[in-house]
N, C-alpha and C positions, 0 to 999 in steps of 0.2 A: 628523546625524539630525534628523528633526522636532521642531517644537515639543510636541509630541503625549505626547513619552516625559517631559515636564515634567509635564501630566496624569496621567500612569500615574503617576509616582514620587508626584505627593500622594498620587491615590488609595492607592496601597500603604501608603505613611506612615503614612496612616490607621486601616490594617489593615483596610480595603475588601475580601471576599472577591472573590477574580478570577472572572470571568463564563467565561471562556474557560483551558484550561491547551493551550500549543501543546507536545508531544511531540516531542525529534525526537534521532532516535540517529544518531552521527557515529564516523567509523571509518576513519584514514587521509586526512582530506578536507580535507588545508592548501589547497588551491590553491581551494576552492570553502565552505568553510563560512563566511569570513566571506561571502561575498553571501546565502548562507543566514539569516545571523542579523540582516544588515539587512534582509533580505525582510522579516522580523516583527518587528523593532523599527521599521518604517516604517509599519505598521498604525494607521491611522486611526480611533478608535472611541471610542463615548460610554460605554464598559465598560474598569472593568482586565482585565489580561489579563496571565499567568504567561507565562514560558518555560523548559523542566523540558529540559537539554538532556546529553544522556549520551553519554560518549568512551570506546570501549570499548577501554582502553588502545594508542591509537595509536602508532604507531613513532615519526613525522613530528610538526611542530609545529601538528599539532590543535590539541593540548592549550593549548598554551600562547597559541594564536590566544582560542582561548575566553574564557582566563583573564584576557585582555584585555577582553573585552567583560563580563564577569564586576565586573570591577576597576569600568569603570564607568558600568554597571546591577544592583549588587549585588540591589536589590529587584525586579527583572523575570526577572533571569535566574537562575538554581538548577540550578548545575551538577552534575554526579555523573561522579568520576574513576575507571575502573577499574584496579587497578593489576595485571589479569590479565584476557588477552580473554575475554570469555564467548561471543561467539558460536560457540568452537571449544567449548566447554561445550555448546550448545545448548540456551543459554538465551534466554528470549524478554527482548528489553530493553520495549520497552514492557508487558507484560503481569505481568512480575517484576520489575520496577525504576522504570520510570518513573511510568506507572498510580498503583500507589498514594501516590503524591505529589501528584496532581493534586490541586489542591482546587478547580479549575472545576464549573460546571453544563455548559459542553462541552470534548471534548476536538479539537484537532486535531490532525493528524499532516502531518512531512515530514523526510525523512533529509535527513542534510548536507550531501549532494553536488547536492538540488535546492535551488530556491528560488521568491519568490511575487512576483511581479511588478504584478498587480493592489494597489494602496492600501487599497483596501475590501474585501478579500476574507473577512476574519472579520466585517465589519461586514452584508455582505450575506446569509452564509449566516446567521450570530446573528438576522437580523431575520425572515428565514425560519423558522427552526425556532422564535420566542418567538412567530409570526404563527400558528403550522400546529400543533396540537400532537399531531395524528393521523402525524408525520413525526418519525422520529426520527435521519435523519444523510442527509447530502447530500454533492455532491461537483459540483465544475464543469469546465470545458473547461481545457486545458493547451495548453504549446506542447512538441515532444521539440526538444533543442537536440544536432547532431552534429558535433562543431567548433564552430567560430562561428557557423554556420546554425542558427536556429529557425525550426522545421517545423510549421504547423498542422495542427490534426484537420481530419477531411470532419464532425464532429458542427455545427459550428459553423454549419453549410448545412443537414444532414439531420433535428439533432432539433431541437427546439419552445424556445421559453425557458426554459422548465421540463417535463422529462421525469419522469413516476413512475416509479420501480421497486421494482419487489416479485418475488417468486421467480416469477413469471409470466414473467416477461422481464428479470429478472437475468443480466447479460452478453451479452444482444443489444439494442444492439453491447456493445462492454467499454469502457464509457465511464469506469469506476469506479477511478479512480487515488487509490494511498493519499496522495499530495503534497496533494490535494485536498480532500480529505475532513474535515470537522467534525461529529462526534454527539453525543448524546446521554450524559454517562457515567453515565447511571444503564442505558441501556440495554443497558448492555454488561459484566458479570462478567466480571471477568479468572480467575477460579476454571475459569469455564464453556470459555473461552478454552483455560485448557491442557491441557484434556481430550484436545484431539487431536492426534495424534500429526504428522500432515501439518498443521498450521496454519500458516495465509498470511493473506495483508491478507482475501483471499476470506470465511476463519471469520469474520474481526470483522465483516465486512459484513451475516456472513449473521448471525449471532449479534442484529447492532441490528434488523434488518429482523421478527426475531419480535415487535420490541415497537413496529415501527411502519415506513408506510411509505421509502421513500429517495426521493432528487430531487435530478438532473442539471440544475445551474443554469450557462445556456448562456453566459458570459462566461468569457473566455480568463484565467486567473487566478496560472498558477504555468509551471514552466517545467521539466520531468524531461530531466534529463542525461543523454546517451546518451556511456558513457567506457570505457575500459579497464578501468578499478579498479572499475567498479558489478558490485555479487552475482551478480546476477539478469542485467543485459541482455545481457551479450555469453556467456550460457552457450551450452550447444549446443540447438539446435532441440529434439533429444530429449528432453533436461534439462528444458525449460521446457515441453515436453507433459507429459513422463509426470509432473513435480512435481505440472501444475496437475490432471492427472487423479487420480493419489493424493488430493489435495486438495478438490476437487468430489465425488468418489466418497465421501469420508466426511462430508462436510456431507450429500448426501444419506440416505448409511445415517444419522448421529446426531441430524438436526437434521428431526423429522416436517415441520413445516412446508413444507421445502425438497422435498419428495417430490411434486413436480410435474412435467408430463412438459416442461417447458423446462428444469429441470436437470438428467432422464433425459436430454433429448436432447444435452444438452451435455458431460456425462460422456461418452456414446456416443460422439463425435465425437473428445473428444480422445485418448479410447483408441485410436481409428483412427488418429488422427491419430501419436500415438506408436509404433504399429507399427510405420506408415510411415516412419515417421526410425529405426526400429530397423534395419529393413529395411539403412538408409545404413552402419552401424556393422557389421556382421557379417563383410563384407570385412578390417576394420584387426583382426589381430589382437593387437595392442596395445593396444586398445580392452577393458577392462572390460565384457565382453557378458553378464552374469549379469541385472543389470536389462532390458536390451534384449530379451532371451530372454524374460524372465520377462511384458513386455508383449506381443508375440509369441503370448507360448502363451496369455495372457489374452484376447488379443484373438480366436485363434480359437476360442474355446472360449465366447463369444457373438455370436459372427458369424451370420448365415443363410448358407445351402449358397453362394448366388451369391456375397455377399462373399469369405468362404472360398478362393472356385476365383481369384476377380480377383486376392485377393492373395497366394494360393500362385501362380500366372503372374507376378505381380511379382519375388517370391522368385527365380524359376526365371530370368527375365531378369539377374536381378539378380548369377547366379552364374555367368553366362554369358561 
């Protein structure tokens, strides 16, 4: 490791509150967290900076990976062993577990199976948000890695150095990766957080964004692992519509501010968008069709006449 973590360890020593607390909940992830946690003990910066890192009772030698780097960076790193998974609980770890452990002025976030590739990357955004104070969480370019190939975004060509976003143009494009992202923690109530029922990285975005604008800072900085064992990436097409529509759809209905017509239109869409992969499922019947249905009858029942008739003829092909 760097000379760097000699720094941090005074600063600590000292009892120097940390500027920065990095989040990052790990599950199953031997083969990838330790590059995870040199990601951010390689952090170059003129701030301490926590690492609050939570193992939701792993099968595999997570744990014991950790307990390593644990042993020694006892004052950087603050581990939390479950010894019963919660996420089959449905409980949120960062928002019921990790969160209030933070004692940063920001927080970042990244699960264990990615990692940060950029040197600077807490030092760049930190300088950002103590620069801007109308800005309250930001997020930068990634690389997706599938196999041994890292694959870059088209943002790194199409948006600005610095992109704003506000519910105006929240998620066009979807540049907003939680690997990425560093805010504000006061701008964000974990209380507020588990209000809702469908909550994603989406809520917390939308949650900072009431107390201030965001900003997509254009340097390639972390690296989201495309694997077998990730939650989220290899579910089914349907799954990761209709999740993020349940999820959009209530930011809108709770959250006034988001009541603009680019998160109308974006709800709209993925609703469609989820019919449409429903559509795929109604053939298998081994396929659990009660949610598929359920988007189905939701979708035509705000559709206009023309959508309606296009995609009952899809339907009608469909069962052809």
């Amino acid at each position: 490791m760097r000379d760097q973590h000699n720094i941090i360890l005074n600063w600590q020593g000292n009892s120097e509150q940390p500027l920065v607390s990095v989040l990052c909940d790990t599950y199953n992830h031997e083969n990838f967290i330790r590059e995870a946690l040199e990601g951010f003990l390689n952090q170059e910066t003129n701030f301490p900076f926590e690492i609050i890192i939570h193992d939701d009772a792993s099968t595999d030698k997570t744990a014991e990976i950790v307990k390593e780097f644990v042993d020694r960076y006892p004052l950087i790193i603050k581990p939390v062993f479950q010894k019963e998974n919660q996420y089959s609980k449905k409980i949120n770890f960062w928002s019921d577990v990790t969160f209030p452990m933070a004692q940063g002025k920001y927080i970042a976030l990244c699960e264990g199976d990615d990692y940060w590739v950029d040197v600077l990357k807490l030092q760049k955004q930190v300088d950002f948000l103590e620069s801007n104070d109308d800005y309250a969480i930001t997020w930068t370019d990634y690389y997706t890695k599938k196999g041994e190939e890292l694959l870059p975004n088209e943002f790194r060509t199409t948006l600005p150095l610095v992109y704003t976003i506000d519910f105006d143009n929240l998620f066009v494009p979807y540049c907003t990766n939680t690997l990425t992202c560093v805010f504000r923690k006061s701008a964000v109530d974990p209380l507020d957080y588990k209000k809702f029922v469908y909550g994603k990285d989406n809520t917390l975005y939308s949650l900072a964004l009431c107390h201030g604008k965001g900003a997509y800072m254009n340097f390639q900085s972390a690296v989201y692992r495309w694997h077998p064992g990730g939650v989220y990436s290899l579910r089914s097409p349907f799954f990761q519509r209709y999740s993020s529509y349940l999820n959009v759809k209530e930011i809108y209905e709770c959250i006034p501010e988001a009541r603009t017509k680019n998160i109308k239109r974006i709800k709209r869409l993925l609703l469609k968008y989820s019919a449409l992969e429903a559509l795929k499922l109604l053939k298998d019947k081994n396929q659990d069709q009660s949610e598929p249905k359920k988007a189905i009858k939701e979708f035509l029942a705000h559709a206009s006449f023309f959508a309606k008739i296009k995609f009952l003829w899809r339907y009608i092909k469909s069962r052809i």
